[in-house]
C-alpha positions, 0 to 999 in steps of 0.5 A, spaced: 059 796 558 053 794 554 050 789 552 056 783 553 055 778 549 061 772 552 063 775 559 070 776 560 075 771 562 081 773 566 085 767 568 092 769 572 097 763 573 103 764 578 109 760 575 115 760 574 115 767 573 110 767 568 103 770 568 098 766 563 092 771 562 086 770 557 081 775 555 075 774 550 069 778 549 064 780 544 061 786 545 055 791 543 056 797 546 053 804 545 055 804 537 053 801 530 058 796 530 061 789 534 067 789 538 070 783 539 076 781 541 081 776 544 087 777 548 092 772 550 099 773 555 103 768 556 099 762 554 103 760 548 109 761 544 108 768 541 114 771 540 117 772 533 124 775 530 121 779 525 114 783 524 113 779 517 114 772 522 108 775 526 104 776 519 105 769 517 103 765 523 097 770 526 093 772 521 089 768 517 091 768 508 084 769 506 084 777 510 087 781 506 092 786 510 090 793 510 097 797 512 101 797 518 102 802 524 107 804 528 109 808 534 114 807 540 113 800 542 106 798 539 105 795 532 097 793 529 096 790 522 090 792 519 086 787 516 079 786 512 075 780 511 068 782 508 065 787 514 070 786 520 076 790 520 081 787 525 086 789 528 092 785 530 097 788 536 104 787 536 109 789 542 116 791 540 120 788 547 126 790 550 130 785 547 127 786 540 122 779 540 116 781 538 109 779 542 103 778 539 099 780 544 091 779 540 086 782 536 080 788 536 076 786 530 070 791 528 064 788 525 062 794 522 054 794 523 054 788 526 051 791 533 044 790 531 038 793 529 038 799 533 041 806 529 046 809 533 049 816 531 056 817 528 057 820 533 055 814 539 058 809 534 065 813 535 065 814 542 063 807 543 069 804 539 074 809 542 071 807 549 074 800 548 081 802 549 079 806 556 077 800 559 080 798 566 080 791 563 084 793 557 089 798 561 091 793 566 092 787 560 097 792 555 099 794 562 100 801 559 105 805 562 110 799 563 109 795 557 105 799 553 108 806 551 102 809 548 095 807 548 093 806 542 085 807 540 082 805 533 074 805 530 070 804 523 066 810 522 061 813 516 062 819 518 066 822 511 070 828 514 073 824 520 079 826 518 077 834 520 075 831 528 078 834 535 077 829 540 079 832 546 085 837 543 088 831 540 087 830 531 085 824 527 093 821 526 090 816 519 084 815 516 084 811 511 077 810 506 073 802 506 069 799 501 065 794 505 059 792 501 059 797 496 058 802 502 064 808 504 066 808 511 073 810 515 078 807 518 081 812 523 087 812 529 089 816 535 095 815 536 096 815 543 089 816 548 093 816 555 091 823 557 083 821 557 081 820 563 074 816 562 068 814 557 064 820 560 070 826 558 071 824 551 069 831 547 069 830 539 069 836 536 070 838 528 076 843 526 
């Protein structure tokens, strides 16, 4: 990864059964737009009943809440404050409690000066959700049992695109500063094996 501007933080704490494990990063990576994200297992009382009870203790009133996705145990609220688009993880655990885990958010065009292609800017935020750092705090295979992977595009035939054999599952269209751009979702990237295997084609 590039350009880290906060080094991760990964603290692993043995206690009473319970791991406490803390990840922070802003990232400008090989794209146009700002990654940054703040995870937390085991630091705090996190568990709701209900979805709506995650929605009114996590994420700030002034955002305004774009849709929820679902599938299997993953739930992410989308949302919008000005040109960072956030999205909010949920974990759907076995005895129905719901786990915040975090949030991704997206600053759209946030990177820098430097211009990089759709194509780069796509590739940079699908990266994300192959990080090994990220893949062991979701623990997918174990807790999660999809890897979501998600991103902001300009790019306006999004919807049209075949990343290694798998389609754009939802895109859904944003006004950010009286520009178009493109919410996209890949439900499940579990079958791309790294960084340097992803292959985008059009249909």
């Amino acid at each position: 990864m590039i350009g880290l501007v906060v080094a991760i933080s990964i603290i692993f704490l043995v206690w009473g059964c319970k791991t406490i494990l803390n990840m922070n990063e802003a990232e400008a990576g090989s794209g146009n737009n700002l990654i940054v994200y703040s995870y937390s297992r085991g630091v705090k009382n996190n568990y709701y009943e209900t979805i709506d009870d995650g929605i009114n203790d996590e994420i700030d009133k002034r955002e305004k809440i774009l849709f929820i996705h679902e599938d299997k145990n993953i739930i992410i609220v989308f949302t919008q404050l000005n040109d960072a688009i956030t999205g909010y993880e949920f974990l759907i655990l076995p005895n129905s409690k719901i786990e915040n885990i975090g949030a991704k958010k997206n600053i759209v065009d946030g990177a820098g000066e430097e211009e990089h292609s759709w194509n780069e800017t796509f590739k940079s935020d699908l990266s994300y959700s192959l990080s090994n750092t990220y893949l062991k705090f979701t623990k997918y295979g174990e807790d999660y049992l999809v890897l979501p992977a998600w991103g902001v595009t300009s790019y306006s035939d999004v919807q049209s695109l075949n990343v290694n054999g798998m389609i754009i599952n939802k895109t859904s269209p944003l006004d950010i500063n009286g520009e178009v751009y493109y919410l996209w979702i890949i439900n499940d990237v579990s079958s791309i094996s790294s960084v340097e295997n992803i292959k985008i084609e059009e249909n």
